[in-house]
N, C-alpha and C positions, 0 to 999 in steps of 0.2 A: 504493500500500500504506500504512496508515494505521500509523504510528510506533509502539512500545510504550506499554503506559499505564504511567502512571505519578501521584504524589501530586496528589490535589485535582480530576482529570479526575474525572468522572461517567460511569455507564452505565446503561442502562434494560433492565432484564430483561425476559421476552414476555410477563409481563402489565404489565409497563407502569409497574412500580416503578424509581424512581432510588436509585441508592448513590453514595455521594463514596468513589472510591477511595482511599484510605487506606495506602498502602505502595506501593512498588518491586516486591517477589518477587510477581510476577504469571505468570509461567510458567506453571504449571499450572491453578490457578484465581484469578480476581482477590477480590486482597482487599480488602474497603471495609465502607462500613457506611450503614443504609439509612437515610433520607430524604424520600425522598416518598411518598406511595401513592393511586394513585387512589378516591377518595370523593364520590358524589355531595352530600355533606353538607360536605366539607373548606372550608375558608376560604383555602384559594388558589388561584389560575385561570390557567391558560397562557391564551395567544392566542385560543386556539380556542373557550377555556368548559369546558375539560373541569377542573372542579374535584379538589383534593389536599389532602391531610392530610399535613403534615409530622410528624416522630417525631423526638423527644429521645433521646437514646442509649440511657437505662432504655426507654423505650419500645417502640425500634425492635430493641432483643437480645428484647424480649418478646414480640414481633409474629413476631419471624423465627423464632425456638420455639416458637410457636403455628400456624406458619401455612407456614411452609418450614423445616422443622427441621432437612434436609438440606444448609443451607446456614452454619449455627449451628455457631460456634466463637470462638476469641479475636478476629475478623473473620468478617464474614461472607462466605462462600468461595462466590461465584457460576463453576459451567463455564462457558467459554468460549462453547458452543454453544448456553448461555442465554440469553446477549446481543444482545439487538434492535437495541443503539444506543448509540454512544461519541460523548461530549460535550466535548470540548478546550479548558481556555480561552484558551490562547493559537489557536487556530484560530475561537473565536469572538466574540473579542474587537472586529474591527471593527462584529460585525452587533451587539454590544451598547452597542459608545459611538457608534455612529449614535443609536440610541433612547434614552441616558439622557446626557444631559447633562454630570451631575459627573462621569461613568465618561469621559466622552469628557478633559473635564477634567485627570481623572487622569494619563491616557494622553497627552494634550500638557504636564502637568508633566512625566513623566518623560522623553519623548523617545529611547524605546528603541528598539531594533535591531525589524526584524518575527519574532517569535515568539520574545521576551524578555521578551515581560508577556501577563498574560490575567487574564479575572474567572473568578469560578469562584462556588460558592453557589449561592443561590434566582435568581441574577442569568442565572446558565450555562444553567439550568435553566426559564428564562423564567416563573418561580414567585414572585417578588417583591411584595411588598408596601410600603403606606406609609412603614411602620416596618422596611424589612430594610437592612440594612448593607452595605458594599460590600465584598468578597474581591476583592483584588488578587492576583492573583498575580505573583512575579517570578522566572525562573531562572535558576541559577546563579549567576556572577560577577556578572553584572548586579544582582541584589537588594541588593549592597551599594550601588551609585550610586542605586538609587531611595531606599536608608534613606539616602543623604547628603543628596539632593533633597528628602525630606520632613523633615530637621532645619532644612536652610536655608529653605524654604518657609513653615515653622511662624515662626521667626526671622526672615522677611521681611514675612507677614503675608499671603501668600498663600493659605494654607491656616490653619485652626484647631488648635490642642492641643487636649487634654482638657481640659476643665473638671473642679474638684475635684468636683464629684455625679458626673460622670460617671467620673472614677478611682472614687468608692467602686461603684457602679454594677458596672465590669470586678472589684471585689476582690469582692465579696458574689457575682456571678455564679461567680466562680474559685474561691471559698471554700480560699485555701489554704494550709498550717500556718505560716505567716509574718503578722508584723503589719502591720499597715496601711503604717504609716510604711517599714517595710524593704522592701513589695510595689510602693509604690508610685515608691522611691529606683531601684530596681532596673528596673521599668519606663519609669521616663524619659527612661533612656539610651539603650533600644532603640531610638527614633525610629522605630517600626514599626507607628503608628499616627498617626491623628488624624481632623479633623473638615473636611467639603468644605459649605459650605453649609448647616453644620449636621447632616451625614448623617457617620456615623463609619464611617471604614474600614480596612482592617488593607493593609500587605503582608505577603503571606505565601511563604517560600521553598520553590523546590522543585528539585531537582537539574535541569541540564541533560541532556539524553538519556545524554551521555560518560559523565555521573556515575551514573547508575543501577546499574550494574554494581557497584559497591565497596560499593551502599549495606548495612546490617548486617539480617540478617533469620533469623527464627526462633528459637526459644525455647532457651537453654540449663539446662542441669544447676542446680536451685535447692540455692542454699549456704543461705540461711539471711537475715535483718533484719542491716544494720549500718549503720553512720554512722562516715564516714572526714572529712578532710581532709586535702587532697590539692595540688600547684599544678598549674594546667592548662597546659598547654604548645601545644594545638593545638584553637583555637574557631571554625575557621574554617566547620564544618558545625554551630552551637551553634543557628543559626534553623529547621535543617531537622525531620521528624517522623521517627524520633525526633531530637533534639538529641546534636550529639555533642560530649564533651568527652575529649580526648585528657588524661591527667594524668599526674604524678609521683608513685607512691606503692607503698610497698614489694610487695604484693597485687594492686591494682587498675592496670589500664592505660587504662578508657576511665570514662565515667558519660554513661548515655543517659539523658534523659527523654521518656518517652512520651507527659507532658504539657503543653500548649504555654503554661502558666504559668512553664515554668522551660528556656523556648527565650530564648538570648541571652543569660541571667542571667551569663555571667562571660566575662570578657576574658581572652587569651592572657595568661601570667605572673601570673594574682592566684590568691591561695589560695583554697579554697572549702571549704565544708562541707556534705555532704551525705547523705539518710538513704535509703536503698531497701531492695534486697533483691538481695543480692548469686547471681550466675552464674555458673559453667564452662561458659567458650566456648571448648573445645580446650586449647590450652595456655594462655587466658590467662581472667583473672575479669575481669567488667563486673557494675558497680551500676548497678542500673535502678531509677529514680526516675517512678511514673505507672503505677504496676503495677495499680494501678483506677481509676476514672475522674476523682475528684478527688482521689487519691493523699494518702488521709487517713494523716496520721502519714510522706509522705515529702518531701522538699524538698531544693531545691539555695540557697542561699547566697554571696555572695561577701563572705569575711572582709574581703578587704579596700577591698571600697566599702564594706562599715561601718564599717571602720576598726579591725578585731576584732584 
């Protein structure tokens, strides 16, 4: 019986489109968002030859309202019984670092438990090209040892950092309400990326199976635009999608972000400041920070790696 899905797995609907799942609350219909599409004109190629068109997020919401409207919502909501085919990275992670090298690389840097790491992306999807990056995935408890393994690897000379073109490169791609210098102070400590042979790749967290159950899902009661500051008290899920930040503050009890510019951005006990739009979740409010896709006008902060 094939496990629940869950963040960064894929699925191929019957005509033969891929989605990157995209959330935990998969019960009823899975939620994700689409990816590839078969075209005989597209500029990517599985194994086979059978050419794809990949889709940028504006793209792929335009495509799906065009073209499966029935599936169009804040995700896009594939039934169960539309599903031709589930793609796991951690289930196909061996057949991938047999055929790519650095993937293989990766995967003997970190030296994980079996089905503690997986790729995921155009990689999972056997869609890759020249230019496509590597999606590590790691879960749970584990993705902290692999972000310790890629500080000390970077610090040994094993692995590359980002080169400064390539930090402004991730911040112009990000485009996000923070300046340069603060975007990129804050990114260096996440140790949640770098470069293998010159190929740049992320780790990227995803709940282990136990933890799926607790993860936070579906939209609450909209308050209204605020900007609080807050101390966080609890950042141990700050890498996952959304990021979770447990805090101190008289209103709010949590701040999620939805987008993965402001995953990790604050450590347990530092103050933060941060701008969303604030929720009634039952008896408690959460700011949600990512409420569009590059969450113009919202950001997280941490006062005190700037020293605020």
């Amino acid at each position: 019986m094939m496990p629940p899905l869950r963040l960064r797995d894929f699925i191929e609907d019957n005509d033969g489109w891929l989605y990157a799942v995209s959330t935990y609350d998969n019960d009823d219909r899975i939620g994700c968002v689409l990816r590839y599409v078969p075209d005989e004109n597209g500029t990517r190629a599985n194994a086979s030859g059978q050419r794809f068109t990949k889709y940028d997020f504006e793209e792929a919401y335009a495509h799906i309202a065009r073209y499966k409207p029935q599936y169009a919502g804040l995700l896009h909501r594939i039934p169960k019984e539309d599903v031709k085919r589930v793609l796991k990275p951690d289930l196909e992670i061996g057949h991938i670092a047999a055929t790519h090298p650095r993937v293989e690389k990766l995967v003997n840097l970190f030296s994980l438990p079996d089905g503690a790491v997986g790729c995921t992306g155009s990689l999972l999807c056997g869609l890759e090209n020249g230019g496509s990056d590597i999606d590590m995935v790691v879960y749970g408890k584990h993705w902290f040892t692999a972000q310790a393994l890629v500080r000390q690897s970077i610090h040994d000379g094993k692995i590359e950092g980002l080169s400064d073109a390539m930090w402004r490169k991730v911040y112009e791609k990000r485009k996000p309400e923070i300046s340069y210098d603060s975007f990129v102070l804050h990114e260096q400590r996440k140790w949640n990326r770098g470069q293998i042979e010159g190929t740049y790749f992320d780790i990227l967290y995803t709940r282990s199976y136990e933890g799926i159950r607790s993860a936070p899902s579906g939209r609450g009661t909209v308050l209204g635009k605020q900007t609080i500051e807050a101390k966080v008290t609890n950042a141990s899920l700050a890498f996952d999608n959304p990021a979770v930040y447990e805090v101190e503050h008289e209103e709010v009890c949590r701040v999620l972000s939805f987008t993965h510019t402001y995953s990790g951005q604050a450590l347990a006990g530092e103050n933060i400041e941060a701008c969303g739009v604030l929720e009634q979740h039952g008896s408690e409010q959460w700011l949600i920070v990512g409420t569009t896709r590059e969450a113009r006008g919202e950001y997280i902060i941490s006062k005190t790696l700037l020293g605020q």
